[in-house]
N, C-alpha and C positions, 0 to 999 in steps of 0.2 A: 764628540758624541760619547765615548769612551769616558771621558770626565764628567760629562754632566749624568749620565748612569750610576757612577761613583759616588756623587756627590747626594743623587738622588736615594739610592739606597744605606748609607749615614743617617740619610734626613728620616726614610721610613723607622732605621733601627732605634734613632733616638725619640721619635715620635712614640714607638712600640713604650722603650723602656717608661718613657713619660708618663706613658697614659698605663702602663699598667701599674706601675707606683703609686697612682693615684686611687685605682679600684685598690689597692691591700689594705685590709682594716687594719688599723696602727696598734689594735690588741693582737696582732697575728703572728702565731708563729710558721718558721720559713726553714725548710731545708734544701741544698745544692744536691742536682744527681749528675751523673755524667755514665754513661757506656759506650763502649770501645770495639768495634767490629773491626774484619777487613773483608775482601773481596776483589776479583779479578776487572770491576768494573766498577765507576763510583757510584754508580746509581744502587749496587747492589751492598755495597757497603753502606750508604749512607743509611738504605731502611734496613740494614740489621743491625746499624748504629741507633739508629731512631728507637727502634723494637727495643734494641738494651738497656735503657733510659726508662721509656715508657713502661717496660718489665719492671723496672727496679720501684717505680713509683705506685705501681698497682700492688707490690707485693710490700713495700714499707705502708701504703694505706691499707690493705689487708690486718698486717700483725701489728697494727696503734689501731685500727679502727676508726679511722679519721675519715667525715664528713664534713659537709663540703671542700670541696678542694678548689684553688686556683694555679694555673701552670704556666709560665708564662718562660720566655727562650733565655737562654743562660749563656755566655762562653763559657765553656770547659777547657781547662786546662791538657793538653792531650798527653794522650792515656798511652804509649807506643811501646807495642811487647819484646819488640829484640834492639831498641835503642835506648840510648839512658837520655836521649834527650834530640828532640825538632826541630828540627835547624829552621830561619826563614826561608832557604832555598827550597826545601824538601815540601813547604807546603802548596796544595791546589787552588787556586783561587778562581771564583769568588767563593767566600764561605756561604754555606744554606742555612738562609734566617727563617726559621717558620713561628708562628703564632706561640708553640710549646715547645720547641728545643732549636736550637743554634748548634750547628754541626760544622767540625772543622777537617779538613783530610788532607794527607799528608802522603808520599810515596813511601813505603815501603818497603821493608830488606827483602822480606819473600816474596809477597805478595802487591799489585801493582796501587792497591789502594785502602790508606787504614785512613778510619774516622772515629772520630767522639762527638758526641751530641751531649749536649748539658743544658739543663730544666733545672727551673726553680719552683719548687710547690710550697705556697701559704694555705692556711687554713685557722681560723677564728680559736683562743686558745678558749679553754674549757675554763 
């Protein structure tokens, strides 16, 4: 059961990437976001991981002025504030794939749980 859930969630992620490749206008230009929270619980990590992303995307389309947008879930590279580097042991699994950001989390020196969320925003070039 454990495998075919595994197998099953692959098949969502690459379906996702599929079909969202297929909505980007091929004139579009594309920028990578990624923000990095933690929190004593992962649920509370993950949305102020999500929030940091989502922040960062509202305030770069703010100061370009960019209309319409597409966002669609990104792995990020993770972001970890008192490590130089994430080990595979250290990370939580399953990672959280949602529609607009893909979030990964990892344990923590201080705190019990740090995440990065990363989003890809297209939008039609001028």
């Amino acid at each position: 059961m454990r495998s075919f859930k595994r197998v099953l969630n692959w098949a969502l992620i690459g379906a996702g990437l599929y079909w969202g490749a297929q909505f980007a206008p091929a004139n579009a230009a594309c920028r990578e976001f990624s923000g990095t929270n933690r929190g004593w619980d992962k649920v509370t990590a993950v949305a102020l991981a999500q929030a940091a992303v989502a922040h960062a995307i509202k305030q770069y389309r703010t100061e370009n002025k960019i209309r319409p947008i597409t966002i669609t879930a990104m792995r990020a590279k993770p972001q970890p504030y008192l490590r130089d580097v994430v080990t595979d042991d250290l990370f939580y699994k399953p990672d959280i794939v949602e529609a607009n950001s893909y979030t990964v989390c990892w344990r923590g020196v201080v705190d019990r749980y740090v995440c990065t969320s990363g989003a890809k925003a297209c939008w039609p070039n001028r």
